[in-house]
MMTF fields as JSON, N, C-alpha, C and O atoms, coordinates in Angstrom:
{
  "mmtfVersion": "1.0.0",
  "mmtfProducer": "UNKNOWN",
  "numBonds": 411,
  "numAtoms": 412,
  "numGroups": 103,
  "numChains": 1,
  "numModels": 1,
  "chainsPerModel": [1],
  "groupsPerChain": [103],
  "chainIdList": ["A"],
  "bondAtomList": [4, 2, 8, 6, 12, 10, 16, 14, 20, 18, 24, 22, 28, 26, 32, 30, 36, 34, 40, 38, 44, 42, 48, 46, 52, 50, 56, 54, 60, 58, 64, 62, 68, 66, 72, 70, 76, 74, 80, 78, 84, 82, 88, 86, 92, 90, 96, 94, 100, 98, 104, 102, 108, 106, 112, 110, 116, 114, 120, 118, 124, 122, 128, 126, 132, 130, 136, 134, 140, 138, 144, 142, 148, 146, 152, 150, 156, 154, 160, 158, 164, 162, 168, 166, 172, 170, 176, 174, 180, 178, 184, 182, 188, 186, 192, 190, 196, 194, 200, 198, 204, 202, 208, 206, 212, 210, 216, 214, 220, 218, 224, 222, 228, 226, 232, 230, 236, 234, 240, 238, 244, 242, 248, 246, 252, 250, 256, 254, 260, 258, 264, 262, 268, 266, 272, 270, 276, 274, 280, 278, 284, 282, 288, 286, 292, 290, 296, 294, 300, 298, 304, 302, 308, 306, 312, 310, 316, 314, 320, 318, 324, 322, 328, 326, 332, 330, 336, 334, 340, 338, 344, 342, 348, 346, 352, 350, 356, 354, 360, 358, 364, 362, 368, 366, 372, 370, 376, 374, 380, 378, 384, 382, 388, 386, 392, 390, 396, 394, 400, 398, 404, 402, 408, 406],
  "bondOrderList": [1, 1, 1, 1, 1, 1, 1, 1, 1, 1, 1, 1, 1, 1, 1, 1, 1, 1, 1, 1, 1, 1, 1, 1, 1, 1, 1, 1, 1, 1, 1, 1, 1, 1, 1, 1, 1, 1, 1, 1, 1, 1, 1, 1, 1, 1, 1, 1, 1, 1, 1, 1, 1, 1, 1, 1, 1, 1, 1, 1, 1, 1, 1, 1, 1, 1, 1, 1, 1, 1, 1, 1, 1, 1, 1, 1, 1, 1, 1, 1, 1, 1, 1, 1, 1, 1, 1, 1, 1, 1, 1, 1, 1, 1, 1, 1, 1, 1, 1, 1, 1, 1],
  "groupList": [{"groupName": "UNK", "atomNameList": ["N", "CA", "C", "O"], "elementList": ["N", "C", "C", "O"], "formalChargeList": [0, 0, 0, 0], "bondAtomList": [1, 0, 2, 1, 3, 2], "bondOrderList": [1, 1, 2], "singleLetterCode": "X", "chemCompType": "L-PEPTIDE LINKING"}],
  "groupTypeList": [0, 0, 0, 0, 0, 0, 0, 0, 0, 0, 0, 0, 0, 0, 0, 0, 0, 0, 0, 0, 0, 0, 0, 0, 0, 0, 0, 0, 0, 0, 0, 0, 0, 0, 0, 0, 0, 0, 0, 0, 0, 0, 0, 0, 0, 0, 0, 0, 0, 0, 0, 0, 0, 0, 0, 0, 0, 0, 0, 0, 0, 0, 0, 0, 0, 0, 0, 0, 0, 0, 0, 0, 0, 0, 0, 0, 0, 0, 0, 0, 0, 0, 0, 0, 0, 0, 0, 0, 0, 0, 0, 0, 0, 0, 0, 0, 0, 0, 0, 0, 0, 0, 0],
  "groupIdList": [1, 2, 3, 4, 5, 6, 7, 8, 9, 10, 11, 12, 13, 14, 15, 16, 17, 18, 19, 20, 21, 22, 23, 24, 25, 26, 27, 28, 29, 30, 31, 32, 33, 34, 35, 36, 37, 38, 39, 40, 41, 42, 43, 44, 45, 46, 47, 48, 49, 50, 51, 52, 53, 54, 55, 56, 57, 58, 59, 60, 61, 62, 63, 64, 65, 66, 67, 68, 69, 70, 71, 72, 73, 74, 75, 76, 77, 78, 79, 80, 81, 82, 83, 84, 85, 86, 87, 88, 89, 90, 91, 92, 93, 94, 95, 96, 97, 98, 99, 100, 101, 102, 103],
  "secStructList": [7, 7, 2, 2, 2, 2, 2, 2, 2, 2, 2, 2, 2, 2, 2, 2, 2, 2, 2, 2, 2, 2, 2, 2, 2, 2, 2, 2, 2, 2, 2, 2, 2, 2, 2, 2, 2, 2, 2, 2, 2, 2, 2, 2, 2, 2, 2, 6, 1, 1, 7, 7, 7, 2, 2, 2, 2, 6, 6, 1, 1, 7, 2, 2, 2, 2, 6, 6, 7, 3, 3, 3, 3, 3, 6, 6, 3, 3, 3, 3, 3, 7, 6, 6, 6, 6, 6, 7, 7, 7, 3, 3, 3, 3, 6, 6, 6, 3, 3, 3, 3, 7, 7],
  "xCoordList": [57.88, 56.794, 56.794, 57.465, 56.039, 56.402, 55.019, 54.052, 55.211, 54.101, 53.38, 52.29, 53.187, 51.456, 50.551, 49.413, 51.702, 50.758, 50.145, 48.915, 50.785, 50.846, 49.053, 48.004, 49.254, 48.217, 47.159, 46.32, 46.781, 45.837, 45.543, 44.454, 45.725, 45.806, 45.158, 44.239, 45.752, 45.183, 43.478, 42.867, 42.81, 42.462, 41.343, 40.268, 41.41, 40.678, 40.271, 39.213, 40.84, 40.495, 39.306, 38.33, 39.796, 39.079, 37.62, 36.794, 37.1, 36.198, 35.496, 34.356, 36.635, 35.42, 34.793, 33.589, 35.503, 34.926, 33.79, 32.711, 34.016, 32.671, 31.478, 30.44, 31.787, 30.455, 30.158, 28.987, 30.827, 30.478, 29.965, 28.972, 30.333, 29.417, 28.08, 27.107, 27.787, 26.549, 26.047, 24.838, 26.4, 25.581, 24.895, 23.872, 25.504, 25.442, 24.485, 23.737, 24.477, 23.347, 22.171, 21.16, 21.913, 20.576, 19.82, 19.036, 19.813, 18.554, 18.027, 16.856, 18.498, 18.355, 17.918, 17.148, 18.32, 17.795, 16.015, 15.071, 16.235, 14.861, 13.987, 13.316, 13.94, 13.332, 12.56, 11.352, 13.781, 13.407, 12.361, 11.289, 12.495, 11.697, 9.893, 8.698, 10.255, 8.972, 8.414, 7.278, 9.151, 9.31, 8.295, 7.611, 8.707, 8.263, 6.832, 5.994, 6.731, 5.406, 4.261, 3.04, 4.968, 3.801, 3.272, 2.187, 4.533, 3.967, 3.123, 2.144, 3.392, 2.655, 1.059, 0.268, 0.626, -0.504, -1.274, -2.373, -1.032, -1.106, -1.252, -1.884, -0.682, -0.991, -1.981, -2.962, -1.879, -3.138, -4.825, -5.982, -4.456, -5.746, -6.215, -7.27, -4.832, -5.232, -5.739, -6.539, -5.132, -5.752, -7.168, -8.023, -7.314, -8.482, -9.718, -10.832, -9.526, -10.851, -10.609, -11.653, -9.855, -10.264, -10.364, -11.138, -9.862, -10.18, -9.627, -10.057, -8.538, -7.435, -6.866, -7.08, -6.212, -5.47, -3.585, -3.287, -2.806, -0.999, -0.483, 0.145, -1.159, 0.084, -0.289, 0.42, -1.546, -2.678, -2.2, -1.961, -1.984, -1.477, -0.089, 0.316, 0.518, 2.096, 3.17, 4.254, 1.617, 1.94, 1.617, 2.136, 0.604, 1.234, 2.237, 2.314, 3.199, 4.846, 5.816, 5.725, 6.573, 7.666, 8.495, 9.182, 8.634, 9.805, 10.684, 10.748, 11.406, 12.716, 12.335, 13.236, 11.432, 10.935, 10.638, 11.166, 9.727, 9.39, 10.841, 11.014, 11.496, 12.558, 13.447, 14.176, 13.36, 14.056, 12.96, 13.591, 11.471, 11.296, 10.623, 10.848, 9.83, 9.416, 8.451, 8.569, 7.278, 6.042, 5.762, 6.035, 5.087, 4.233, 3.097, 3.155, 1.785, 0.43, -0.06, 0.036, -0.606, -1.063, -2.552, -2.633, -3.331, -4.804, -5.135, -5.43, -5.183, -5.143, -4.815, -5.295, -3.236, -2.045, -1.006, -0.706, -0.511, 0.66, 2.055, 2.172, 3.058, 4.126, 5.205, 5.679, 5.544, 6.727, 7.763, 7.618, 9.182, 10.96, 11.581, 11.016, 12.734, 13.606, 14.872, 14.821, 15.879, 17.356, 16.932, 16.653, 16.78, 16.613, 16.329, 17.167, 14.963, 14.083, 14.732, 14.142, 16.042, 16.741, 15.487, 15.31, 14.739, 13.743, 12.277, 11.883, 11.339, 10.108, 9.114, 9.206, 7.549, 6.634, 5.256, 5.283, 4.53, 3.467, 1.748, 1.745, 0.909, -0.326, -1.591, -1.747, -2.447, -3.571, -4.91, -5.19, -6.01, -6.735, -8.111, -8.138, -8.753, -9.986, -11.058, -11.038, -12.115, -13.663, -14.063, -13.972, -14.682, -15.428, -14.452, -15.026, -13.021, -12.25, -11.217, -10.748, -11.075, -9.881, -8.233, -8.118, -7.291, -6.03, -5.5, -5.917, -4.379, -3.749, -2.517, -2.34, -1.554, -0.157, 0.239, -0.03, 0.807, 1.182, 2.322, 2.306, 2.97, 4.23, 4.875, 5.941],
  "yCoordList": [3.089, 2.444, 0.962, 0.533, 0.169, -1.536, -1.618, -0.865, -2.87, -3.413, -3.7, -3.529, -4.122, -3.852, -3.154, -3.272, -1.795, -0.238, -0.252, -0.273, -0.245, -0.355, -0.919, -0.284, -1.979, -3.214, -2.591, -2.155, -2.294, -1.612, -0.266, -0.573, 0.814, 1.664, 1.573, 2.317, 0.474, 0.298, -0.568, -0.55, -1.189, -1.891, -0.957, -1.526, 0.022, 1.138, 1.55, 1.191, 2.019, 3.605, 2.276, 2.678, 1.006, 0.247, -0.045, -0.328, -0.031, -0.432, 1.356, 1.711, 2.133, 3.557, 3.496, 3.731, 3.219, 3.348, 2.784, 3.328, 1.275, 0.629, 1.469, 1.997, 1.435, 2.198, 3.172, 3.353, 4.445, 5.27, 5.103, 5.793, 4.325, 3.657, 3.143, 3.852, 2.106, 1.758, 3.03, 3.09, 3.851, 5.121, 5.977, 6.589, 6.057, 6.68, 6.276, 7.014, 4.934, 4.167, 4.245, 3.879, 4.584, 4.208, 4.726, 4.034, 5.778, 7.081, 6.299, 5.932, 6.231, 5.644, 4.087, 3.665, 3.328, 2.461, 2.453, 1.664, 3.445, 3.859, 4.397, 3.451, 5.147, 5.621, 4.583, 4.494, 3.612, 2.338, 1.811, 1.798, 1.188, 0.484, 1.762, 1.519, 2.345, 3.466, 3.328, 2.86, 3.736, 3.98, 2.634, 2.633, 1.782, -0.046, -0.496, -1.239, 0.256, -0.247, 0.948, 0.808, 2.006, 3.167, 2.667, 2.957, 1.528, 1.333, 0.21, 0.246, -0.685, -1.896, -1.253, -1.66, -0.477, -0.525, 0.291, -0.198, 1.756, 2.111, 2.053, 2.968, 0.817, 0.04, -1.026, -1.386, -1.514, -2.787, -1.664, -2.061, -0.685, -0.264, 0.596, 1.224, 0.638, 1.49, 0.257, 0.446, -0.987, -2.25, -2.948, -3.312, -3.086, -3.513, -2.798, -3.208, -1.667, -0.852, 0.347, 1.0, 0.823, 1.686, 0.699, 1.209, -0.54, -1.487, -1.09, -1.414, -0.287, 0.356, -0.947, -2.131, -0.432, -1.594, -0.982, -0.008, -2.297, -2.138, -0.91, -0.005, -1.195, 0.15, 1.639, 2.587, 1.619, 2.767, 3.16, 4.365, 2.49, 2.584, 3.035, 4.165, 2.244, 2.166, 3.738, 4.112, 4.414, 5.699, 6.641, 7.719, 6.563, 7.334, 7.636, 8.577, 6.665, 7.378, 7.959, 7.486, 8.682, 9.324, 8.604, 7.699, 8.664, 7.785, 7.044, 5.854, 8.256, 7.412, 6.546, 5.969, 6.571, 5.917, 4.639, 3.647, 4.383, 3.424, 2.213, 1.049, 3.006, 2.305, 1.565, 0.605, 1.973, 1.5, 0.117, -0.865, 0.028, -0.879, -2.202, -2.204, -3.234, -4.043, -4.575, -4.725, -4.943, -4.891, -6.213, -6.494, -7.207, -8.383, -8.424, -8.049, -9.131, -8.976, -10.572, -10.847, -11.348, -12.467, -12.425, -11.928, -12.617, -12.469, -11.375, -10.488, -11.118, -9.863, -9.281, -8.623, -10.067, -9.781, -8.824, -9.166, -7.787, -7.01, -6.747, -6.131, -7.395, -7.35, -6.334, -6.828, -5.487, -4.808, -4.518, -4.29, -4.704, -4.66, -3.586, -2.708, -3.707, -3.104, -3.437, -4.222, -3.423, -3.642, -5.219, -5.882, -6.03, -7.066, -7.826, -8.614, -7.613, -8.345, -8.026, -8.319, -7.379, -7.114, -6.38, -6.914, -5.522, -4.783, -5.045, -3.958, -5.7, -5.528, -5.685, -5.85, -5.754, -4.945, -5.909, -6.384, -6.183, -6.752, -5.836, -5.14, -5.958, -5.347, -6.223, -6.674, -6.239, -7.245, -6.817, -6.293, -7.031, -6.349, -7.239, -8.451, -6.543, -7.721, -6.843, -5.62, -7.635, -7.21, -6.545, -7.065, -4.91, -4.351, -3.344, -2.532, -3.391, -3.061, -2.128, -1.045, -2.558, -2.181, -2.998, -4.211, -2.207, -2.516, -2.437, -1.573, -3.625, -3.409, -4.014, -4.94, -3.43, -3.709, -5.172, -5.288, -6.002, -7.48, -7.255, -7.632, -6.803, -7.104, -5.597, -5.311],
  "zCoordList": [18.674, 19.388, 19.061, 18.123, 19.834, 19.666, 19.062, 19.176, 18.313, 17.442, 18.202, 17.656, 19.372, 20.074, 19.806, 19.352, 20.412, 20.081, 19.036, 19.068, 17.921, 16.231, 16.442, 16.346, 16.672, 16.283, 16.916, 16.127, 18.84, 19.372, 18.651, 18.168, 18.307, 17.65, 16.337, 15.993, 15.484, 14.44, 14.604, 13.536, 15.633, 16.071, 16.769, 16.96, 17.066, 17.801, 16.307, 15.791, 15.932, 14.73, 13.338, 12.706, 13.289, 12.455, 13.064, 12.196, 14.49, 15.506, 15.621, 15.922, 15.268, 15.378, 13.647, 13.54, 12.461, 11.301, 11.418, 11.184, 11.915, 11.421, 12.514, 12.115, 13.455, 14.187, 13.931, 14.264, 13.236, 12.406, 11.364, 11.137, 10.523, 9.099, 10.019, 9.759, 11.016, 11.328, 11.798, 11.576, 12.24, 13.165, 12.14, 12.445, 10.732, 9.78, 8.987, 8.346, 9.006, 7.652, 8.611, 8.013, 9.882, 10.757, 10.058, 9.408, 9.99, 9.533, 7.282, 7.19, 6.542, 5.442, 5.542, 4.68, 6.43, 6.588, 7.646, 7.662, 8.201, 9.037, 7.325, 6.915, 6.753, 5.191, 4.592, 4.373, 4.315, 3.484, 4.067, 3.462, 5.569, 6.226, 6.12, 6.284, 5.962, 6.045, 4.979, 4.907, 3.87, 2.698, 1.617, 0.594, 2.513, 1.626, 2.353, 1.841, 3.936, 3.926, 3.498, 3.427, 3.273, 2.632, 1.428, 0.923, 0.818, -0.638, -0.766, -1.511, -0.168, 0.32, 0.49, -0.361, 1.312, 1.88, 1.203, 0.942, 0.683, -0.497, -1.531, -2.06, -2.449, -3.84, -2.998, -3.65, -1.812, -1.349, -1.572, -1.713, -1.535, -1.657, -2.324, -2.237, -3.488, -4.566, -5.62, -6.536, -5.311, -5.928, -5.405, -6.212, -4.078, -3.838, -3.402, -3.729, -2.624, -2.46, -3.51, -3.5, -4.252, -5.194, -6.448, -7.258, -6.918, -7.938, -9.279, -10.386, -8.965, -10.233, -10.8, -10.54, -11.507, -12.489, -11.426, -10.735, -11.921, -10.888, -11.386, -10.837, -13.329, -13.555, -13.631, -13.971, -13.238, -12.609, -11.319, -11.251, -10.254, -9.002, -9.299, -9.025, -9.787, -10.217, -10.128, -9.678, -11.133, -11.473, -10.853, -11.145, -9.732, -8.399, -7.661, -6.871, -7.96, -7.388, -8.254, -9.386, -8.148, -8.32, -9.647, -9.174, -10.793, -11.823, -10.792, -10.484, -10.316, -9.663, -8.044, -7.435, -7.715, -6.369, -7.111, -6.608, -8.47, -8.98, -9.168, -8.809, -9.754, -10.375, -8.926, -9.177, -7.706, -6.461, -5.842, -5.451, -5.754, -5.374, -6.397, -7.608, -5.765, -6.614, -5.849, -4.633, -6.626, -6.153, -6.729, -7.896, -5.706, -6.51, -5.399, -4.228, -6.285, -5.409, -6.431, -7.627, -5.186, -4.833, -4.492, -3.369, -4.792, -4.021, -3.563, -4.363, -2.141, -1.673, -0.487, 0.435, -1.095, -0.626, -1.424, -2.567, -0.947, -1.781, -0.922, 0.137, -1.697, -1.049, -1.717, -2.74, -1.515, -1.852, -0.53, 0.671, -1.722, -1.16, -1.812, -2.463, -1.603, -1.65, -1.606, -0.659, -1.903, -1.546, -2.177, -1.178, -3.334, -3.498, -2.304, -1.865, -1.621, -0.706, 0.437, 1.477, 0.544, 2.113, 2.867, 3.962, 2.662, 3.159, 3.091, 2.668, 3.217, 2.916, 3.351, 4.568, 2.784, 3.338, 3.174, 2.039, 3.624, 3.115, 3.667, 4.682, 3.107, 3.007, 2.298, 1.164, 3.574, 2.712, 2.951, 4.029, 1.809, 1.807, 3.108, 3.323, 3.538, 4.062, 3.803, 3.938, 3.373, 3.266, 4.537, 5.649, 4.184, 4.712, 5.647, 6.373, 5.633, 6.481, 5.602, 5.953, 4.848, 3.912, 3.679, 3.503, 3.718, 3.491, 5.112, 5.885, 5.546, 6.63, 6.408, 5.616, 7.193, 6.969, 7.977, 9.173, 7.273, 8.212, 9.272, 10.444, 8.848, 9.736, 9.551, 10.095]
}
């Protein structure tokens, strides 16, 4: 066979991996995105309308769920990520209303 073929061939089968790797990561990357604003809005109001302390809240999740994201809170604002900030989540509290998710 002539090195064209070679090259198209090789050129096809490299263009199905990667779209198989993206088709594959959808669903885990759909989790995360779920996953970061459950925690966000959740610690926003396990911090501001229940008035717990972070590592009171903290310990409502799972050891190993803990150890995957990272949580910082500003006023009453709470932001948690994931994937070193590739993923994340924000949740803020307002008077009389509760906790709502930003974005």
């Amino acid at each position: 066979m002539s090195r064209k073929y070679w090259l198209t061939g090789g050129a096809v089968i490299v263009a199905a991996l990667i779209g198989g790797g993206a088709f594959a990561a959808r669903e885990p990357l759909t989790y995360a995105h779920v996953a970061t604003a459950y925690a966000a809005k959740q610690l926003c109001s396990c911090l501001h309308v229940s008035r717990r302390t972070m590592g009171s809240c903290m310990a409502e999740f799972p050891q190993d769920a803990r150890a995957q994201f990272s949580v910082t809170s500003s006023g009453d604002t709470v932001h948690a990520s994931v994937m070193f900030n590739a993923i994340s989540a924000d949740a803020a509290y307002e008077q009389d209303y509760g906790c709502r998710l930003l974005n």
